[in-house]
C-alpha atoms as one frame of an Amber mdcrd trajectory, in Angstrom:
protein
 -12.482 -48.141 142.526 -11.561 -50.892 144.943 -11.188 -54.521 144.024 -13.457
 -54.223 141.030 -15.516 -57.248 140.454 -15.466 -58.544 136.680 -17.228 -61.962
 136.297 -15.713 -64.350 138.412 -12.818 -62.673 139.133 -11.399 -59.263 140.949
  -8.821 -56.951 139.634  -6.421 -55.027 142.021  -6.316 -50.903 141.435  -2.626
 -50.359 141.266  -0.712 -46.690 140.614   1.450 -45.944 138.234   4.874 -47.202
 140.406   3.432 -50.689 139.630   4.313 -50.856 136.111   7.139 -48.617 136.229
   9.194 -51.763 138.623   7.761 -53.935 135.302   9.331 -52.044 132.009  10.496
 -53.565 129.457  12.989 -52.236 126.406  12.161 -51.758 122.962  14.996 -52.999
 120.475  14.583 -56.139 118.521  14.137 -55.542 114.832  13.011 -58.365 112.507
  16.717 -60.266 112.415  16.750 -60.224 116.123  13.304 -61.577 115.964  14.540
 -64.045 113.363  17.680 -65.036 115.583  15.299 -65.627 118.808  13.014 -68.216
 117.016  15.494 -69.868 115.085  17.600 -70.136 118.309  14.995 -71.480 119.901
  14.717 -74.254 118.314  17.970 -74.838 116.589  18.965 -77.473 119.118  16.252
 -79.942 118.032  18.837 -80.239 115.082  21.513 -81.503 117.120  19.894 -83.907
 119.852  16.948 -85.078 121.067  14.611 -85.223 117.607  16.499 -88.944 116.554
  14.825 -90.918 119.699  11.459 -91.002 118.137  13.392 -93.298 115.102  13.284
 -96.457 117.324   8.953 -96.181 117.174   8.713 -95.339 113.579  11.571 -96.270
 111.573  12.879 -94.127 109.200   9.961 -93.652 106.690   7.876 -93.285 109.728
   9.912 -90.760 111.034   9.147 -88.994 107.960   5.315 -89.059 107.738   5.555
 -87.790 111.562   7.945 -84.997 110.512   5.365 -84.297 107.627   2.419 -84.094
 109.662   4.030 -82.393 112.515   5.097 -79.410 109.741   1.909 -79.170 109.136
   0.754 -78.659 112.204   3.806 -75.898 112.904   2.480 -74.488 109.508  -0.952
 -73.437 110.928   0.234 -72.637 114.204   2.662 -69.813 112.969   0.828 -68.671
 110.541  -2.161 -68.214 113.147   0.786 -66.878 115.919   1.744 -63.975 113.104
  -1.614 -62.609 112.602  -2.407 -62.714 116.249   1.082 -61.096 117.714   0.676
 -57.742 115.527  -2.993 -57.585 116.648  -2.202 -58.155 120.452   1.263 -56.707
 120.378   1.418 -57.489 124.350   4.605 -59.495 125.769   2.119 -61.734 127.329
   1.898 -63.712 123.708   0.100 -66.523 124.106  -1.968 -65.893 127.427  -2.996
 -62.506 125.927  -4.144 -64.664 122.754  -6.303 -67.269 125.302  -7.126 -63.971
 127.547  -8.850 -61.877 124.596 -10.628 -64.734 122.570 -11.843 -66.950 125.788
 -11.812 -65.035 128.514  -9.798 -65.168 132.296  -9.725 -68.757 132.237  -8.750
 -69.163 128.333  -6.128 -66.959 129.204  -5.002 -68.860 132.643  -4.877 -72.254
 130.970  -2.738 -71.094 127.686  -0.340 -69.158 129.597   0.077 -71.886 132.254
   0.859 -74.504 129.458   3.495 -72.731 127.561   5.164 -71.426 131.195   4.996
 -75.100 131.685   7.043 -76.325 128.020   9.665 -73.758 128.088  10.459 -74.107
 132.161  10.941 -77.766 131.045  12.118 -77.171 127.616  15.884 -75.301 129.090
  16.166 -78.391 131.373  15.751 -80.391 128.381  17.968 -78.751 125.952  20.587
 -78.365 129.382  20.335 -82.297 129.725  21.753 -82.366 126.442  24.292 -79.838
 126.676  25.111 -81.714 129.731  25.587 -85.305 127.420  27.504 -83.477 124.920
  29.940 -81.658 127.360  30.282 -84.990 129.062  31.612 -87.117 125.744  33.763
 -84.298 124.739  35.609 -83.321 127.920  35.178 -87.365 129.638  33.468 -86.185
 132.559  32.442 -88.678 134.998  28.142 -89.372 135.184  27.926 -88.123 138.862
  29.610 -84.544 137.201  26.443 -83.660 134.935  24.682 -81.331 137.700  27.408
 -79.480 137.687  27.432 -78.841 133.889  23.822 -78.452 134.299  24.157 -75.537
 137.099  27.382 -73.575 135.273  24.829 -73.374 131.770  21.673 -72.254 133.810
  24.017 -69.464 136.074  25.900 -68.112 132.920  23.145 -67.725 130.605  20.564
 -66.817 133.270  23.058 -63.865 133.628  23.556 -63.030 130.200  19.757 -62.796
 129.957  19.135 -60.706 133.112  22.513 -58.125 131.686  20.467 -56.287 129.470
  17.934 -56.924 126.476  20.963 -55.524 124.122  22.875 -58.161 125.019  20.273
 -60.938 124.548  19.602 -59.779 121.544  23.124 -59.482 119.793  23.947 -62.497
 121.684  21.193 -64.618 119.964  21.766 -63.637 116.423  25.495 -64.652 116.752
  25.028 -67.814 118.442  22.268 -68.758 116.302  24.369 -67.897 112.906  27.182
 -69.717 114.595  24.751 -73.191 115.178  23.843 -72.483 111.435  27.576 -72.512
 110.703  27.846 -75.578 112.348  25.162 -77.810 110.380  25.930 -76.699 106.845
  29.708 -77.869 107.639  28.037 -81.393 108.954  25.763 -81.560 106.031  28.806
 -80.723 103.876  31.230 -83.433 105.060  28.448 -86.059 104.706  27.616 -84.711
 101.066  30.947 -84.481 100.079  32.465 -87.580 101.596  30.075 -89.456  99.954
  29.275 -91.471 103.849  25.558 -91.321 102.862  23.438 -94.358 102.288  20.379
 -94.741 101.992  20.537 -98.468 102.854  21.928 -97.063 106.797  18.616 -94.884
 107.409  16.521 -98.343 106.748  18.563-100.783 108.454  15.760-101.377 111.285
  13.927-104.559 110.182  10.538-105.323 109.765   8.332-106.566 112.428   5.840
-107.962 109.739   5.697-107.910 105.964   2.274-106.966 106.345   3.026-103.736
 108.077   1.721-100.581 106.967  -2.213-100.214 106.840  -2.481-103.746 106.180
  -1.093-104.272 102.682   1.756-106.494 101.949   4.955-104.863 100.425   8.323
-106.110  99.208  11.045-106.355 101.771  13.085-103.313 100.753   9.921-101.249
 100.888   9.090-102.580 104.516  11.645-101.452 105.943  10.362 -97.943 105.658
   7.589 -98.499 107.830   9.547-101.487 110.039   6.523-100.952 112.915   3.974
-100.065 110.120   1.700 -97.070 110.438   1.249 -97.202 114.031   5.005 -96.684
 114.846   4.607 -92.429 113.170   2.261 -92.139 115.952   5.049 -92.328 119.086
   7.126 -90.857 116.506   5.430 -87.185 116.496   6.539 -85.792 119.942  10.327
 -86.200 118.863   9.496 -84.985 114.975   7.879 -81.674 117.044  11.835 -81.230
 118.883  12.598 -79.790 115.240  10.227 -76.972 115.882   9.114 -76.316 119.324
   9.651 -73.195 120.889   9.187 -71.012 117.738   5.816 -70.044 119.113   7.850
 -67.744 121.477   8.481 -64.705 119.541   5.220 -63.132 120.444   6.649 -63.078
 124.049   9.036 -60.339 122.754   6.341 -57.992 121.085   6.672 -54.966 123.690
  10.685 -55.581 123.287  10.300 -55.013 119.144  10.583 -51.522 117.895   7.879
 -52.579 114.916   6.122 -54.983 116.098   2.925 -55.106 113.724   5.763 -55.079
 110.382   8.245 -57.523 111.584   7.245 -59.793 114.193   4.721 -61.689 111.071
   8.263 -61.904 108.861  10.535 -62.970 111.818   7.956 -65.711 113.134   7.384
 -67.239 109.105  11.296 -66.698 108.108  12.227 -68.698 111.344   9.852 -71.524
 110.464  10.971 -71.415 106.854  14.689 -71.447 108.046  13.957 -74.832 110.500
  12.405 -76.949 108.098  15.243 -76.544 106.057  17.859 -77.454 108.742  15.373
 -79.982 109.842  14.831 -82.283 106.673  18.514 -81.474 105.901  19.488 -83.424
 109.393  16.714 -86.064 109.138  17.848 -87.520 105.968  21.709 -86.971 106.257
  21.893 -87.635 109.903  20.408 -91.180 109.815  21.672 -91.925 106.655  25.577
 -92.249 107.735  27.819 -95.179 110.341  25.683 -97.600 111.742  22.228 -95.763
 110.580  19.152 -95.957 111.642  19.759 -98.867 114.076  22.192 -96.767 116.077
  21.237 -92.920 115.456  17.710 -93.809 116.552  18.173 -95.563 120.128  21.637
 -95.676 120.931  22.940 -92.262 121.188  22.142 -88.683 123.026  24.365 -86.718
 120.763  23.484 -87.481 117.306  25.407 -84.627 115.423  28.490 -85.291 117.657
  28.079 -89.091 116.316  27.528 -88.042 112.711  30.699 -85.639 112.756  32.789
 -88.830 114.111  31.989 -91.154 111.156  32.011 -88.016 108.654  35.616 -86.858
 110.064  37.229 -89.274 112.307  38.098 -88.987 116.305  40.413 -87.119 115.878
  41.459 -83.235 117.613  39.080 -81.747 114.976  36.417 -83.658 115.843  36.410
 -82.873 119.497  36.520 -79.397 118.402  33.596 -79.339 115.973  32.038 -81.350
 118.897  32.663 -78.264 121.160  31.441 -75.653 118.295  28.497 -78.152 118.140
  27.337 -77.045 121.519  26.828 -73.671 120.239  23.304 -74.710 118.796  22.487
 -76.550 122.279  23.364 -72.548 123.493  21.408 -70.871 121.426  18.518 -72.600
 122.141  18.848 -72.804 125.930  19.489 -68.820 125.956  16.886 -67.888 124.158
  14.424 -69.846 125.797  15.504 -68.731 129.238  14.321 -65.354 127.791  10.718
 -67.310 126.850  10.394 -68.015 129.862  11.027 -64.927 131.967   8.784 -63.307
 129.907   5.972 -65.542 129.960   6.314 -65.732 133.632   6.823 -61.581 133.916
   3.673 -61.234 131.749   1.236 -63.944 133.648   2.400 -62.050 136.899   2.404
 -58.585 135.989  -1.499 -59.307 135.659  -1.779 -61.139 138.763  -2.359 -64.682
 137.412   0.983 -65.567 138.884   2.498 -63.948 142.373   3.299 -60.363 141.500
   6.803 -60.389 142.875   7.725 -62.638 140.105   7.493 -59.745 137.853   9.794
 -57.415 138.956  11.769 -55.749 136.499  15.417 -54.681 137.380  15.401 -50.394
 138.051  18.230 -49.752 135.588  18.185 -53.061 132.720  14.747 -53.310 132.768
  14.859 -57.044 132.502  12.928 -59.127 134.781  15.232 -61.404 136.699  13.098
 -62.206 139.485  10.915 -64.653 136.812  14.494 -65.803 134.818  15.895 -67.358
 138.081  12.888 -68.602 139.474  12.060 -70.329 136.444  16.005 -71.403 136.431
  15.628 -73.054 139.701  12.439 -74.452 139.003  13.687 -76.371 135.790  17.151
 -77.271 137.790  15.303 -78.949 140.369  12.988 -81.012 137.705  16.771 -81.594
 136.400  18.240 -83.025 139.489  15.040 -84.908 141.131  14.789 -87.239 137.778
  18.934 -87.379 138.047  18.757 -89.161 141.747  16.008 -90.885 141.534  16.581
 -92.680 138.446  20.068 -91.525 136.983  21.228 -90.372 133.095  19.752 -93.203
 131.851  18.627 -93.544 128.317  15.221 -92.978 129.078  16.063 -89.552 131.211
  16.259 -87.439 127.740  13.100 -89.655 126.355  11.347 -88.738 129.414  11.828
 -85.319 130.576  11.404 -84.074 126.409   8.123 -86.084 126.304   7.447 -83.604
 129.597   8.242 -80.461 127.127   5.565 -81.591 124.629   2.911 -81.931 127.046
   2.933 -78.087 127.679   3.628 -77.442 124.655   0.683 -79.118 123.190  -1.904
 -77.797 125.257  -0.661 -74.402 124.205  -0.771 -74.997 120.901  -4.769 -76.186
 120.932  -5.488 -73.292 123.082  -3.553 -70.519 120.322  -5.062 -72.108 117.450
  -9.057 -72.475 119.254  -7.703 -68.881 120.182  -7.134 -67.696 116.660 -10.733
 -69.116 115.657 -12.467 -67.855 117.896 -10.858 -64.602 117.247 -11.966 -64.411
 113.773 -15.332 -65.122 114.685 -15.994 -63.056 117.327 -13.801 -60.201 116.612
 -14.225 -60.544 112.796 -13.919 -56.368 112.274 -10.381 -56.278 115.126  -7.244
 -54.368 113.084  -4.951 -56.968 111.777  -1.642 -55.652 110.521  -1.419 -59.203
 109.020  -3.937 -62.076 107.612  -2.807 -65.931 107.913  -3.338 -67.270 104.048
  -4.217 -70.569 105.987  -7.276 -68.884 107.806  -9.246 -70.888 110.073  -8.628
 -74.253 108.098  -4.710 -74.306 109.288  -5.765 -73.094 112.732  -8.160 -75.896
 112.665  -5.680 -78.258 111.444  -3.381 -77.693 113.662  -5.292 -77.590 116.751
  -6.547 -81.567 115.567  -2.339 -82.560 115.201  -1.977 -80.973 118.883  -4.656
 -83.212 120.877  -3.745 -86.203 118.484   0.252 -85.613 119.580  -1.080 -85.298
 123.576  -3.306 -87.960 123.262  -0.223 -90.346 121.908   2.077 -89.078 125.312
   0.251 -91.322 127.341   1.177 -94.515 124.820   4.627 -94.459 125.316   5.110
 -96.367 128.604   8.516 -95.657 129.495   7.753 -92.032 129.535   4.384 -91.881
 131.337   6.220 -90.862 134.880   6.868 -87.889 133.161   3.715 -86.911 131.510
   1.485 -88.124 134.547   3.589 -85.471 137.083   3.308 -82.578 134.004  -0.662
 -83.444 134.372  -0.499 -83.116 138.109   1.635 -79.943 138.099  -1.272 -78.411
 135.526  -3.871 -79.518 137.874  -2.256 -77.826 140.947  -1.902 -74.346 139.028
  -5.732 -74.733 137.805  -6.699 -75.324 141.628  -4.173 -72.397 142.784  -5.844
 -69.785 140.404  -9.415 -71.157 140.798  -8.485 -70.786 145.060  -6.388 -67.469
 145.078  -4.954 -66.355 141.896  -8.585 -65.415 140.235  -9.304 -62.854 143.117
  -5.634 -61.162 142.881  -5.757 -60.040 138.968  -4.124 -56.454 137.645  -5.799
 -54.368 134.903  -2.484 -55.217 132.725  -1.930 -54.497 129.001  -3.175 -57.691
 128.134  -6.185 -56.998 130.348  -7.252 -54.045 129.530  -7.077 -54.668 125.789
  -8.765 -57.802 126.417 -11.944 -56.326 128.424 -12.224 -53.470 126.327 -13.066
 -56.077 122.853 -16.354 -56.659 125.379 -17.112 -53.658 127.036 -15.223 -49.902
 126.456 -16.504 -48.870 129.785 -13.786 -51.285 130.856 -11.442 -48.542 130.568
 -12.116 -46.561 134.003 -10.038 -49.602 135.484  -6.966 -48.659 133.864  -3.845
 -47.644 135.903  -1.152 -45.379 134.729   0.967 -47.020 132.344   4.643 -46.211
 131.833   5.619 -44.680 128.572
């Protein structure tokens, strides 16, 4: 059958050479799978996550940490019943393709290639500040940082799957390492005080839905209620990209047993590390005041008033960058296999899929999506510098994609369960539709507040553009060039079994 018409859209007959140029390795058990979410996300610990402080205040900050949990809550929950059920390295698009259709699938898998692409150049920005304070590189010497991280860990992820994998779980123990001995110093110095995280005053007494409090009390909610709203895209940098372990489901050797436990111990493991730098963090030097507006490297900060300037510092400094690594590694590999998977099935040029003969890793989609995120990198650098608004700006960009995916999942989930109420699940979210439902609300709430924050709306307004050029590209050209993928075929065959006659050989 030639270009066979489905709907709207036409699918490609391809032979069995096709896939064979896009294999992928089995390997990662459920610590690896562990590792790779944790790692994800582990920088949002170190940088990044204190900027939303200056909206919010410290209670604030809080409430939006609280209600963002809760949204990561019914998201992952969702993610683990849906990644044993679609066990497909397409992950999210394959959730969007099966429950809403071609377009479902488009618009999800568009969204989350859009947050991680801008996700590495945010967590590389900071690697960038942090390299910068420790080693007293000049400001004009950041793109260079920038271009030695993406090179060396672009490599590292196109050497092999084996060495991804064993080189996520050390780096992300190692960024573990590195917190506990921060939260240790402040504990057992005795630097804490709670007195520093509420040292931003009070706009108003009457502050915080109206009613009047006492001044020690106020200073909680210094911007009252409002300020947690601005607050929630930098309360999400604690969590985002842990979504991203269903990318690696055709690299697991079980995935319907252990991706569900390494997608719920990884979110178990972050709000840990995440309330445990939130309140001792904040709560150290010049507080609240400083840690929420004045500084890129928050950690770095907190290990200078907790053990000096000294040699040591500079060291734990450097060690510090390990958790900036481990996040910017592993979501390289998001990524390249969001990117692999959305071309492999034709939504995205086919080329891009590639897979090398021997590795079996596809590093035509990790460097593309390398230069991609260095360019974003280096256009916001010369046209407007490393100002204090650059990090504000270009994370605010991460959350937009990330957002949108998030909706689409959880509507993805819901639908799921209604339509396919009888499909095989290895494994049932105890939150059910309610947390999907939930969640999905937190995730247009959270978009909807982007587009408050002034100084950031540059960067939002181009993400919207850059969504609205890939909708036009696939509505113009991509729709017409589709392959009867994995994450197609499962997908058309939940509506009609006949589907099946489209189905190319698939390597073992």
């Amino acid at each position: 059958m030639n270009d066979p018409k489905h709907g709207f859209v036409t699918y490609e007959k391809v032979d069995s050479e096709y896939f064979s140029k896009r294999g992928l390795k089995r390997y990662a058990g459920v610590w690896s799978l562990w590792a790779l979410g944790v790692g994800a996300v582990i920088s949002g610990d170190f940088s990044g996550w204190n900027l939303g402080i200056q909206y919010s205040g410290f209670g604030g900050y809080l409430v939006a940490m609280f209600i963002v949990t809760l949204m990561y809550l019914g998201l992952c929950y969702s993610i683990a019943e849906m990644s044993p059920a679609l066990p497909h390295t397409g992950g999210a698009y394959s959730f969007g393709r099966t429950a809403m259709g071609v377009w479902g699938g488009f618009l999800t898998g568009l969204a989350e290639n859009m947050e991680y692409v801008v996700t590495t150049a945010v967590v590389v920005y900071f690697m960038g500040a942090f390299l910068t304070e420790i080693f007293g590189t000049p400001e004009w010497f950041r793109p260079v940082w920038w271009a030695a991280m993406y090179i060396i860990f672009i490599g590292i992820n196109i050497w092999g799957v084996e060495a991804t994998f064993r080189f996520t779980v050390v780096i992300t123990i190692l960024a573990l390492a590195i917190l506990i001995i921060f939260y240790g110093g402040v504990i057992f110095t005795g630097k804490f005080d709670l007195d520093l995280a509420l040292n931003i005053a009070p706009t108003s007494l009457e502050n915080w839905l109206g009613f009047r409090f006492n001044d020690d009390y106020s200073n909680w909610f210094p911007f009252g209620f409002k300020g947690v709203a601005p607050a929630l895209p930098y309360a999400m940098w604690l969590y985002l990209a842990i979504e991203q372990l269903p990318l690696a489901a055709e690299e697991a050797t079980d995935v319907k047993k252990d991706m569900p436990k390494g997608i719920i111990l990884g979110l178990v493991t972050l709000i840990i590390t995440g309330l445990g730098v939130v309140f001792l963090n904040v709560g150290i030097g010049e507080g609240a005041k400083f840690f929420g507006s004045e500084t890129e490297d928050p950690l770095l900060e907190g290990y200078k008033v907790v053990f000096g300037e000294g040699p040591a510092t500079k060291f734990l400094g450097l060690l510090a960058v390990a958790g900036l690594i481990a996040s910017f590694h592993t979501i390289i590999f998001a990524y390249g296999r969001n990117i692999y998977s959305l071309s492999r099935a034709g939504y995205f040029p086919k080329w891009l899929s590639v897979t090398g003969e021997k590795r079996k890793t596809p590093h035509v989609a990790l460097i593309s999506g390398g230069v991609v995120g260095f360019l974003i990198l280096l256009t916001m650098f010369f046209t407007g510098g490393a100002d204090a608004a650059f990090g504000k700006t270009i994370l605010s960009m991460a959350v937009f994609g990330a957002v949108i995916a998030y909706a689409m999942q959880c509507l993805a989930f819901i639908m799921l369960r209604v339509k396919f109420p009888n499909m095989e699940r290895p494994y049932r979210s105890p939150l059910g539709i309610p947390g999907a439902a939930i969640a999905l609300i937190i995730s247009l709430a959270t978009l909807y507040f982007l587009f408050l924050i002034e100084e950031n709306l540059y960067g939002v307004v181009g993400m919207a553009i850059w969504f609205l050029v890939g909708v036009i590209y696939f509505a113009a050209y991509g729709r017409h060039r589709l392959v009867f993928s994995p994450e197609e075929q499962f997908a058309l065959n939940q509506i009609t079994p006949s589907a099946s006659e489209l189905k190319a050989e698939e390597p073992k």
